[in-house]
C-alpha positions as CSV (number, residue, x, y, z in Angstrom):
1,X,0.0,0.0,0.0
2,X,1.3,3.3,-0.6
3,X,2.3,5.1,2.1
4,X,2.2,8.6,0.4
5,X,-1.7,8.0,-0.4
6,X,-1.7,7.4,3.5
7,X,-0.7,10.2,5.1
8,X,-2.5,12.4,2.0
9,X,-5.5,10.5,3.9
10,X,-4.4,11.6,7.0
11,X,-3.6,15.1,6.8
12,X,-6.7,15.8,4.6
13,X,-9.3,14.4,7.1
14,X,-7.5,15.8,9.7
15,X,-7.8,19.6,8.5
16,X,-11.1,19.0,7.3
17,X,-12.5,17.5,9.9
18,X,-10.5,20.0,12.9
19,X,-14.2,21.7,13.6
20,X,-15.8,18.0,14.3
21,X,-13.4,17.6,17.5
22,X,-15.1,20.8,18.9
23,X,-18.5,19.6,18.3
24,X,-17.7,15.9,19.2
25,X,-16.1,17.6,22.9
26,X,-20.0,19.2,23.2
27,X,-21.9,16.0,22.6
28,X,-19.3,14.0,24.7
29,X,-19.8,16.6,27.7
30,X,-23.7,16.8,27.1
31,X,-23.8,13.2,27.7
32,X,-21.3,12.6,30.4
33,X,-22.7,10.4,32.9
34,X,-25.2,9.1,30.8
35,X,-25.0,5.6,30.8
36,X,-24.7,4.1,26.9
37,X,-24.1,7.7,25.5
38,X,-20.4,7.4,24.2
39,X,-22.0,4.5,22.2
40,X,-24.4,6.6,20.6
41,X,-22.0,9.6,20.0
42,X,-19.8,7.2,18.4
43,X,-22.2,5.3,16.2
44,X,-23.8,9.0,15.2
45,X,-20.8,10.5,14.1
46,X,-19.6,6.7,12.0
47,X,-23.5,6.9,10.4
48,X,-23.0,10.7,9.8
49,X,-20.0,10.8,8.0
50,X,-20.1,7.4,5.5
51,X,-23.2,9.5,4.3
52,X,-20.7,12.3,3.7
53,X,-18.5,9.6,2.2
54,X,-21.2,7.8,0.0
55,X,-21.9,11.1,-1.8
56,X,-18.3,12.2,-2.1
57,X,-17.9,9.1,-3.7
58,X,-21.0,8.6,-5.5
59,X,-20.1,12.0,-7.1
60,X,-16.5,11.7,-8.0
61,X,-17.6,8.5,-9.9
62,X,-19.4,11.0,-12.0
63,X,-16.8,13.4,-12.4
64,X,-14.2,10.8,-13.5
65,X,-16.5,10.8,-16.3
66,X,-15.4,14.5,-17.5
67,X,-13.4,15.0,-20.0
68,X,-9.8,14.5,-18.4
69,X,-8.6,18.4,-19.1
70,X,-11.7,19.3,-17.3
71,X,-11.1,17.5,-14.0
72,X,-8.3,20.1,-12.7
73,X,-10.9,22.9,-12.7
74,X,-12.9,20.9,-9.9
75,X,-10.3,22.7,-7.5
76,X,-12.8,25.8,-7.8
77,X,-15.3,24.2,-5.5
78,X,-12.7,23.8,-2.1
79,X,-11.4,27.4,-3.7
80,X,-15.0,28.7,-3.7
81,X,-15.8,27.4,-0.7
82,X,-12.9,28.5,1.4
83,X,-13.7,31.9,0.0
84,X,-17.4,31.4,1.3
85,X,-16.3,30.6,4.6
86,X,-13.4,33.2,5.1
87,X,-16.0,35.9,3.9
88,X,-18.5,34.4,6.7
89,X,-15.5,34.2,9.4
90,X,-14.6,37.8,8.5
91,X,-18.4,38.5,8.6
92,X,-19.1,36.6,12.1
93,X,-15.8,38.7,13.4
94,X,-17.0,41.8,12.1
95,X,-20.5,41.8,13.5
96,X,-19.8,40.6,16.9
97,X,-21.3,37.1,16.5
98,X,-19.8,33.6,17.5
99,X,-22.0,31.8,19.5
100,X,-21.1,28.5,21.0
101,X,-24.0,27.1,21.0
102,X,-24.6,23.3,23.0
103,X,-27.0,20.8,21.1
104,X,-30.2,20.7,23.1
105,X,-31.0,17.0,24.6
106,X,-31.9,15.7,28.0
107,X,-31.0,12.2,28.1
108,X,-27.4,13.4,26.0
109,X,-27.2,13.4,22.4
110,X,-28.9,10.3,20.5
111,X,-27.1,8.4,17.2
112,X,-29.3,10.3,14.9
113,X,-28.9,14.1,16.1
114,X,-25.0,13.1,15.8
115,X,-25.6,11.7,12.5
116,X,-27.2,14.6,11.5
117,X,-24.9,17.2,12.5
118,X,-21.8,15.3,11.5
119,X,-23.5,15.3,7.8
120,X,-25.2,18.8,7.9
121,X,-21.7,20.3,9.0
122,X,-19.9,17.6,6.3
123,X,-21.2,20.2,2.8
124,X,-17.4,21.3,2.7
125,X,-15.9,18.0,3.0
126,X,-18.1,16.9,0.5
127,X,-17.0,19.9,-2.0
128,X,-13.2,19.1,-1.2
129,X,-13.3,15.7,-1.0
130,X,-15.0,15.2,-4.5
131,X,-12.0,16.5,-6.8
132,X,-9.6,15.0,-4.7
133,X,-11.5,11.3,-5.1
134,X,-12.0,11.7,-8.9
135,X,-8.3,12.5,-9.7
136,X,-7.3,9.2,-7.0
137,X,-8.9,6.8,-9.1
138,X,-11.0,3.5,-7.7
139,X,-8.0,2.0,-5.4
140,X,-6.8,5.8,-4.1
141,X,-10.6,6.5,-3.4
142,X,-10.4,2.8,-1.5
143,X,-7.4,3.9,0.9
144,X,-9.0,7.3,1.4
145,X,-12.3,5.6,2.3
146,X,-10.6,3.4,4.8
147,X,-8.7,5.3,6.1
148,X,-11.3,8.3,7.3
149,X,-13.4,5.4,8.4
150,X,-10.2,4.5,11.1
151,X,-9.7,8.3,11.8
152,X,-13.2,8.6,12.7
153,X,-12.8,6.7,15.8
154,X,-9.4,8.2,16.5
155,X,-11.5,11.5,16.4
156,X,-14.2,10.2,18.7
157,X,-11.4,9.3,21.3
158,X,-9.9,12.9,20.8
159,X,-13.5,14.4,21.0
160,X,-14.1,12.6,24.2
161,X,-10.5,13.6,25.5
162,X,-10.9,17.4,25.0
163,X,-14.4,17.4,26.2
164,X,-12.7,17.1,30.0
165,X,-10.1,19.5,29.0
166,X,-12.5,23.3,28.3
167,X,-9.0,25.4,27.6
168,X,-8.1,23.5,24.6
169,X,-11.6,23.3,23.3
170,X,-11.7,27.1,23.7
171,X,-8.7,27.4,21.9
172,X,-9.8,24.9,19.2
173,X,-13.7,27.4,18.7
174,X,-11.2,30.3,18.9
175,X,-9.0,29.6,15.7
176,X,-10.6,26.8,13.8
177,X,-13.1,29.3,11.8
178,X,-9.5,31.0,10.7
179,X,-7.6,27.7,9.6
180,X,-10.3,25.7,7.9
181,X,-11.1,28.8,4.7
182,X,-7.0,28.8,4.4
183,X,-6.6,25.0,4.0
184,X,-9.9,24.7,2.1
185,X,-8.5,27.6,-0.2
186,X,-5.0,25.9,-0.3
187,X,-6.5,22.7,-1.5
188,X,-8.3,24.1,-4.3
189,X,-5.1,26.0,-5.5
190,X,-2.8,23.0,-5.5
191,X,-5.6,21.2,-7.3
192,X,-5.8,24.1,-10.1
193,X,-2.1,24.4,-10.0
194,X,-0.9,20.7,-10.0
195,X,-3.9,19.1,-13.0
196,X,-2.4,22.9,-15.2
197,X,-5.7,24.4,-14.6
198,X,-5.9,27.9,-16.7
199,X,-2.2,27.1,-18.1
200,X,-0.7,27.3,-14.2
């Protein structure tokens, strides 16, 4: 197996999945002492995000049926998107807001509200992880798939781990709305640059 394909995997779940440790750390502390609830957190956020999965892939299936010159210029959806979301961080900043908001829930979060929020908070992944599954082909997409699906449960650990430990989740809510736009932005140049998009 190729190792370089590996730690591609790795370092391209891990910055697009930094702001799903923050909200993993509030579902862990909502259902602290809840007997079963890591269970449920867990099986949520492993339902949620092979949804997010299953349409990344469904999708880059269709766009490896592009003509070839055209697949570079995919790198203008993480571009676009990183744009969206630095204009909204800039926007948030500039109007005050940033509210840290806890999911609501009695009896601590259930498998489906995770699911839910792990897919619903999983549109950028989707838009990044699309162009970068079309130009892997069928085994690269395999070893990508596999190996989000291991560093799902790494992320759960870490979720639960920082839930007990509010500095570093603060820290985490502080400067994750800055670093996701630049590595979604820096994704979509590298695609444009590296498949010669617009003669680069």
């Amino acid at each position: 197996m190729d190792l370089g394909i590996i730690g591609q995997a790795v370092g391209l779940f891990a910055v697009t999945n930094i702001d799903d440790i923050l909200i993993l750390s509030l579902f862990f502390a909502q259902g602290a002492g809840r007997p079963g609830s890591t269970r449920r957190i867990v099986l949520g956020q492993y339902l949620g995000f092979a949804a997010i999965l299953a349409v990344a892939v469904a999708a880059a299936f269709g766009a490896t049926f592009l003509p070839e010159s055209a697949v570079p210029y995919l790198g203008l959806l993480p571009l676009a998107l990183g744009l969206k979301a630095a204009w909204q961080a800039w926007k948030d900043h500039h109007d005050g807001g940033g509210e840290d908001e806890e999911p609501a829930g009695e009896g601590g979060p259930g498998p489906w509200e995770v699911a839910a929020v792990t897919f619903a908070n999983g549109g950028d992944n989707i838009g990044v992880y699309v162009p970068v599954f079309a130009t892997a082909g069928v085994g690269g997409m395999g070893v990508y798939a596999v190996v989000f699906l291991v560093l799902v449960a790494v992320w759960c650990f870490a979720g639960k781990f920082f839930a007990t430990r509010p500095v570093i989740a603060k820290a985490l809510a502080r400067w994750g709305h800055v670093l996701l736009p630049a590595v979604l932005i820096a994704i979509g140049l590298l695609i444009l640059i590296e498949g010669g998009a617009f003669g680069l």
